[in-house]
N, CA, C and O atoms as a Maestro MAE file, in Angstrom:
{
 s_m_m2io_version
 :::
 2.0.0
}

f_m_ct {
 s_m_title
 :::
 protein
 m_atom[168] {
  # First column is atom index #
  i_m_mmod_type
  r_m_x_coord
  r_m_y_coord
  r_m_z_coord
  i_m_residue_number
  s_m_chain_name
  s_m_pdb_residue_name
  s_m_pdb_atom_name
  i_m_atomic_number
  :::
  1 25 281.075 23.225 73.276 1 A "UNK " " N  " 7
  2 3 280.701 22.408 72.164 1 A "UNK " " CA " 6
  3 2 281.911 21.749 71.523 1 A "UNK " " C  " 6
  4 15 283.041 22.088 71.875 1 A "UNK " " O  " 8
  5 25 281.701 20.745 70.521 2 A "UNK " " N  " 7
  6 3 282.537 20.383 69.732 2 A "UNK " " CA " 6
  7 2 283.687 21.291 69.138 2 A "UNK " " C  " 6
  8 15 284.768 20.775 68.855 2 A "UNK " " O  " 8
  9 25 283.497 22.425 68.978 3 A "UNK " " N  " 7
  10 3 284.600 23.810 68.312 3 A "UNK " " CA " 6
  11 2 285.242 24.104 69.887 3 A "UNK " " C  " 6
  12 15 286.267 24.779 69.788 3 A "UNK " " O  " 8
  13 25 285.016 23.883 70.821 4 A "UNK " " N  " 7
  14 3 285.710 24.622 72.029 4 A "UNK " " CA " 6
  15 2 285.158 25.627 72.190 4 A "UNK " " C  " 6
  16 15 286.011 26.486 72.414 4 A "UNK " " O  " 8
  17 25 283.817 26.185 72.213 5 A "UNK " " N  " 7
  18 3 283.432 27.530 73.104 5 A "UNK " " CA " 6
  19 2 281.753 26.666 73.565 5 A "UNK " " C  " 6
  20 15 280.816 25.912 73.303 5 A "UNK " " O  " 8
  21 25 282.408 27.526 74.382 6 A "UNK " " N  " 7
  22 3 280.874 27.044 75.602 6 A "UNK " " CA " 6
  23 2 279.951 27.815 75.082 6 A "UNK " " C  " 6
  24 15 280.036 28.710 74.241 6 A "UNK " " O  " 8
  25 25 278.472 27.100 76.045 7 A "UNK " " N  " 7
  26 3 277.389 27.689 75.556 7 A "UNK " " CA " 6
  27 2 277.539 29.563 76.423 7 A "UNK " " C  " 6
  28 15 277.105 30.679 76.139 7 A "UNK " " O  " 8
  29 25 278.276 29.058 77.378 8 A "UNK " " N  " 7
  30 3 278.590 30.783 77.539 8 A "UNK " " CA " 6
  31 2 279.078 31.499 77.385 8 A "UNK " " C  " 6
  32 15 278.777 32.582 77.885 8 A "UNK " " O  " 8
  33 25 280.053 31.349 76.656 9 A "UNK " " N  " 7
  34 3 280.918 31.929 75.320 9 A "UNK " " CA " 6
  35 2 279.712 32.557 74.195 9 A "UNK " " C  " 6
  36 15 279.571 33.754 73.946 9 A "UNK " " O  " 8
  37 25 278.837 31.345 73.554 10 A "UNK " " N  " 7
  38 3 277.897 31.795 72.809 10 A "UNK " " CA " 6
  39 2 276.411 32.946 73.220 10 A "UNK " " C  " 6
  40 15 275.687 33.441 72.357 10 A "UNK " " O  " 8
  41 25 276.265 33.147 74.647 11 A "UNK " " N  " 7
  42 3 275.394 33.935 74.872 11 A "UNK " " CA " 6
  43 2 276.293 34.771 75.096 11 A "UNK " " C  " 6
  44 15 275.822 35.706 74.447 11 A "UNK " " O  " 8
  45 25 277.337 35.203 75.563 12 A "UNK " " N  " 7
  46 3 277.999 36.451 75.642 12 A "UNK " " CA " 6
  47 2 278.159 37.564 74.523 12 A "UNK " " C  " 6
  48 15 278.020 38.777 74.361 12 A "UNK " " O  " 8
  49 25 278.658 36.051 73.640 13 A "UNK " " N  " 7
  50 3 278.195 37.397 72.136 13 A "UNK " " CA " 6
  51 2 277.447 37.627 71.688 13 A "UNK " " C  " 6
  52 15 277.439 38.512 70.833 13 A "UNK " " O  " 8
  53 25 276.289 36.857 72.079 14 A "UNK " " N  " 7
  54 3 274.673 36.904 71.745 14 A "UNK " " CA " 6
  55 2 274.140 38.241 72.115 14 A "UNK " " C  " 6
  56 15 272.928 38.451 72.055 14 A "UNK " " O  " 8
  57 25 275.315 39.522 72.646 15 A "UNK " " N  " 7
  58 3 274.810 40.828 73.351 15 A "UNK " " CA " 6
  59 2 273.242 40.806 74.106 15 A "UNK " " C  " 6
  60 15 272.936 39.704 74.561 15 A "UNK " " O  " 8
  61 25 272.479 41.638 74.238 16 A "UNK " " N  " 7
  62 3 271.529 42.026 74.825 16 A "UNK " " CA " 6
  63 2 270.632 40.948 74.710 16 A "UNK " " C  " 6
  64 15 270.036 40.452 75.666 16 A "UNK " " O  " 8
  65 25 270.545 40.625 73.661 17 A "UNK " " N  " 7
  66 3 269.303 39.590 72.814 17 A "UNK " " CA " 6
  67 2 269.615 38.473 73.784 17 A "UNK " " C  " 6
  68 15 268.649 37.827 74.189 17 A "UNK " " O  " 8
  69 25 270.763 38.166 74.195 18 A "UNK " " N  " 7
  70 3 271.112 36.578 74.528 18 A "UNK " " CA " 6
  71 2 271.184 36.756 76.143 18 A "UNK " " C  " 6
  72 15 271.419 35.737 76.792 18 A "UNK " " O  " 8
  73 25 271.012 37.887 76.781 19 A "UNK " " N  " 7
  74 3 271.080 37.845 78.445 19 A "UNK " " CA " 6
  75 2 270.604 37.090 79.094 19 A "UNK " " C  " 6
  76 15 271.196 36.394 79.920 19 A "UNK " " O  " 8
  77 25 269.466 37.078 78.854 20 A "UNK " " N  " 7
  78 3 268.716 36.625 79.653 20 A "UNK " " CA " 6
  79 2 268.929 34.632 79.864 20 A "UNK " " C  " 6
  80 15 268.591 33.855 80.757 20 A "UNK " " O  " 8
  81 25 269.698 34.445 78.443 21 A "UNK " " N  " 7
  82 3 270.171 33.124 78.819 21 A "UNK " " CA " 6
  83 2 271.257 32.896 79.194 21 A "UNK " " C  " 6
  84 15 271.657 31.821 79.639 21 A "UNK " " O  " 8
  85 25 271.970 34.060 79.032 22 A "UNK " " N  " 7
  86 3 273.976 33.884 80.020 22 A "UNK " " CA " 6
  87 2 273.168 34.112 81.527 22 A "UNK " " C  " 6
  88 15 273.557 33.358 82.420 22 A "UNK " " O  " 8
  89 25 272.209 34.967 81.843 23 A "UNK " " N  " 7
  90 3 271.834 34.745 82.908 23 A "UNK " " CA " 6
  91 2 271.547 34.045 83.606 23 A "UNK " " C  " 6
  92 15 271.737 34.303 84.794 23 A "UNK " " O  " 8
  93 25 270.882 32.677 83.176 24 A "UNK " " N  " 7
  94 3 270.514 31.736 83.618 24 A "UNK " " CA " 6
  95 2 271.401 30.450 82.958 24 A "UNK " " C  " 6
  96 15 270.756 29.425 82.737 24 A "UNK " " O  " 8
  97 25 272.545 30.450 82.699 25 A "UNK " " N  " 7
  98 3 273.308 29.278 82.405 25 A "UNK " " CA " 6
  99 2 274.217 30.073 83.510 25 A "UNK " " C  " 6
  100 15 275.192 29.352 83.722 25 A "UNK " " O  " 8
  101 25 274.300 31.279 84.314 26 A "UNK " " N  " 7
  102 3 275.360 31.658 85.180 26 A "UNK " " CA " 6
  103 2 275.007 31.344 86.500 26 A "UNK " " C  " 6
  104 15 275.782 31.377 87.455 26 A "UNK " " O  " 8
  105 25 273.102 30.855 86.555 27 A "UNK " " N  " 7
  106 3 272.311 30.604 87.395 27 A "UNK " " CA " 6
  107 2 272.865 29.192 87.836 27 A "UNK " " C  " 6
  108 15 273.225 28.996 88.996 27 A "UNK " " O  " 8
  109 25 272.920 28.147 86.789 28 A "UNK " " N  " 7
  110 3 272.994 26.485 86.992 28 A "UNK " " CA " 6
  111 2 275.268 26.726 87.219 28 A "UNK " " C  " 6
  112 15 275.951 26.054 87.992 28 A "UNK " " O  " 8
  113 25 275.735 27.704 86.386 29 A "UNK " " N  " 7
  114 3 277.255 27.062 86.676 29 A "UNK " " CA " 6
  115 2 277.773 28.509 86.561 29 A "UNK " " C  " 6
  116 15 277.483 29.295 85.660 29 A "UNK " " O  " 8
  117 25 278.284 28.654 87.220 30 A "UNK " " N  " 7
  118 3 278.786 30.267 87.251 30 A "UNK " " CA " 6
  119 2 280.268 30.067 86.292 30 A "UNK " " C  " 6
  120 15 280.771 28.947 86.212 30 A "UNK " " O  " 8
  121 25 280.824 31.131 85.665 31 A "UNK " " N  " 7
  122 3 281.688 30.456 84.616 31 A "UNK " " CA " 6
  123 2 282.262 31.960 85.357 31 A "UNK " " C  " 6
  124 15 281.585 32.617 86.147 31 A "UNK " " O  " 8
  125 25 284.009 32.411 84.788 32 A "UNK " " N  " 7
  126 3 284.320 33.471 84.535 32 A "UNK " " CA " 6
  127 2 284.469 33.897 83.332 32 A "UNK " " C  " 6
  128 15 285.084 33.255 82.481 32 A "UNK " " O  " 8
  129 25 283.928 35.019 83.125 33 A "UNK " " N  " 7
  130 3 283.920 35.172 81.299 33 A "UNK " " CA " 6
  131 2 285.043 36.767 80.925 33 A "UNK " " C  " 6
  132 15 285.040 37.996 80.980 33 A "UNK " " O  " 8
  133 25 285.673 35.866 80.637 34 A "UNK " " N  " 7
  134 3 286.652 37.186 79.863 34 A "UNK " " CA " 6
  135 2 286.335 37.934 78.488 34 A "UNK " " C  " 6
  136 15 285.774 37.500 77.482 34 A "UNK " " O  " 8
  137 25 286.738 38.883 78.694 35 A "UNK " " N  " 7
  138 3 286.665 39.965 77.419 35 A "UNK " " CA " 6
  139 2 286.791 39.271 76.558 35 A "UNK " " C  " 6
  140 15 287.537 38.292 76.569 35 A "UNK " " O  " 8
  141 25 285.804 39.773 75.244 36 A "UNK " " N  " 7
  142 3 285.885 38.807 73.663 36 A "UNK " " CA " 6
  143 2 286.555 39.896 73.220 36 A "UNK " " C  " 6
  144 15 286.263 40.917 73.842 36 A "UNK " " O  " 8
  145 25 287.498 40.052 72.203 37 A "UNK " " N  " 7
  146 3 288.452 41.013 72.034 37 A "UNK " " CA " 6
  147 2 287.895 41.320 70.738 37 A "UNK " " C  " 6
  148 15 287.912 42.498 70.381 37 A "UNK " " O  " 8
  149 25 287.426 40.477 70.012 38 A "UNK " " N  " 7
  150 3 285.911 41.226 69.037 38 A "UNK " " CA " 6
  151 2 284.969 41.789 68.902 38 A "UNK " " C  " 6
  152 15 284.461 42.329 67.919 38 A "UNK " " O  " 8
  153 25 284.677 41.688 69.920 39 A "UNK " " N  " 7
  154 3 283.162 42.789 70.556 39 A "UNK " " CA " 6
  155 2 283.530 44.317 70.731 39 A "UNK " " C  " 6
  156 15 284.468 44.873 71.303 39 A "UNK " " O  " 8
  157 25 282.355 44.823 69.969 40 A "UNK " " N  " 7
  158 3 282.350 46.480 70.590 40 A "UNK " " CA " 6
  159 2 282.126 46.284 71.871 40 A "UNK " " C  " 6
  160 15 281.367 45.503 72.445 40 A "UNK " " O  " 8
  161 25 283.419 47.662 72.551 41 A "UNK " " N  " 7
  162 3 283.019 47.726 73.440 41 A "UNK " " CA " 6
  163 2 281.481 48.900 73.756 41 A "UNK " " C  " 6
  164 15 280.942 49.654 72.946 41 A "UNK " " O  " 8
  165 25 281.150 48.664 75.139 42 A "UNK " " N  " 7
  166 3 279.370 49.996 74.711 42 A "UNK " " CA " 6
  167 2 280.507 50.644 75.941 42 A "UNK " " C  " 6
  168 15 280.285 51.730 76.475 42 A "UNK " " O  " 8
  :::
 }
 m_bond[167] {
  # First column is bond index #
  i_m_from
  i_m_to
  i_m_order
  :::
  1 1 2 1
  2 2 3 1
  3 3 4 2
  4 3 5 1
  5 5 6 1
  6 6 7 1
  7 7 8 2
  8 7 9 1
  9 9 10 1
  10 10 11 1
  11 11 12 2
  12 11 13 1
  13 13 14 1
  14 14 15 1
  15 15 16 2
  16 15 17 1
  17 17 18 1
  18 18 19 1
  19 19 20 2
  20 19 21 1
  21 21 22 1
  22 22 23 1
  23 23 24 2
  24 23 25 1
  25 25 26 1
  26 26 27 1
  27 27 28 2
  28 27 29 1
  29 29 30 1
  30 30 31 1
  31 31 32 2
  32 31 33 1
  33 33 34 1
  34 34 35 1
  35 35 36 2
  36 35 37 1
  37 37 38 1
  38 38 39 1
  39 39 40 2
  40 39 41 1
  41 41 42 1
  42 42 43 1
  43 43 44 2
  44 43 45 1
  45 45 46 1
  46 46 47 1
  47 47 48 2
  48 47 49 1
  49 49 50 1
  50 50 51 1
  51 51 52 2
  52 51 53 1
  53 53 54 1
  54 54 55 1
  55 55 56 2
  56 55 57 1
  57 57 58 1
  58 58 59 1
  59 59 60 2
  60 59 61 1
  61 61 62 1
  62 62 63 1
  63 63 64 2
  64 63 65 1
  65 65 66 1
  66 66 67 1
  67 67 68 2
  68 67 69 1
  69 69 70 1
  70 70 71 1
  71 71 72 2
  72 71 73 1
  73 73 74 1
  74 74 75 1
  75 75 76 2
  76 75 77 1
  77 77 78 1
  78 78 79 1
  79 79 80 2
  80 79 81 1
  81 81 82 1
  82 82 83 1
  83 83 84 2
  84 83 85 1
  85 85 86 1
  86 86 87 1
  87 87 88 2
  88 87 89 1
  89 89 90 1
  90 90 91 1
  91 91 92 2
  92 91 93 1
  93 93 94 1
  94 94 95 1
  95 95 96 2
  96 95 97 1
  97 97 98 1
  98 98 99 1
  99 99 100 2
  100 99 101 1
  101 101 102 1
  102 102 103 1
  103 103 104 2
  104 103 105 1
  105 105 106 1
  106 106 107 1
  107 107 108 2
  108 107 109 1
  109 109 110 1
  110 110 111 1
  111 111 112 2
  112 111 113 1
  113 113 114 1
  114 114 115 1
  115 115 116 2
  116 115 117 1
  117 117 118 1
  118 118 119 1
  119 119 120 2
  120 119 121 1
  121 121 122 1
  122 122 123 1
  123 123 124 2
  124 123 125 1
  125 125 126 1
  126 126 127 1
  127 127 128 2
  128 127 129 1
  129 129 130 1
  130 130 131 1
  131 131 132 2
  132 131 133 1
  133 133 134 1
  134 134 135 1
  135 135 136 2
  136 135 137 1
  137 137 138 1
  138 138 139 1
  139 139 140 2
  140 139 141 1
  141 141 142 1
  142 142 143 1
  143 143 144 2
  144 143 145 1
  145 145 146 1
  146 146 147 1
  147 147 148 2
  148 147 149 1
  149 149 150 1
  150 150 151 1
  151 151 152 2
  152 151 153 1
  153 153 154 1
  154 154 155 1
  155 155 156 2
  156 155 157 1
  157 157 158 1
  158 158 159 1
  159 159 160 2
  160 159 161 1
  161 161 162 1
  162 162 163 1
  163 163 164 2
  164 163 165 1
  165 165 166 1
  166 166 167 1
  167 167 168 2
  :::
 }
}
């Protein structure tokens, strides 16, 4: 987006709730997604 984080940036931190759409934006463009250094880790 306009700020510099992708929409798969934004489902990543979207945790559980948001899978199912990092899933399928990984479906159309496969991205590599690095550790958010804000996130709990589980």
């Amino acid at each position: 987006g306009p700020h510099g984080f992708s929409l798969h940036f934004h489902a990543q931190v979207g945790g559980d709730e948001a899978q199912p759409v990092l899933d399928y934006l990984q479906s159309v463009k496969t991205v590599e997604l690095k550790p958010v250094p804000f996130l709990k880790k589980k």
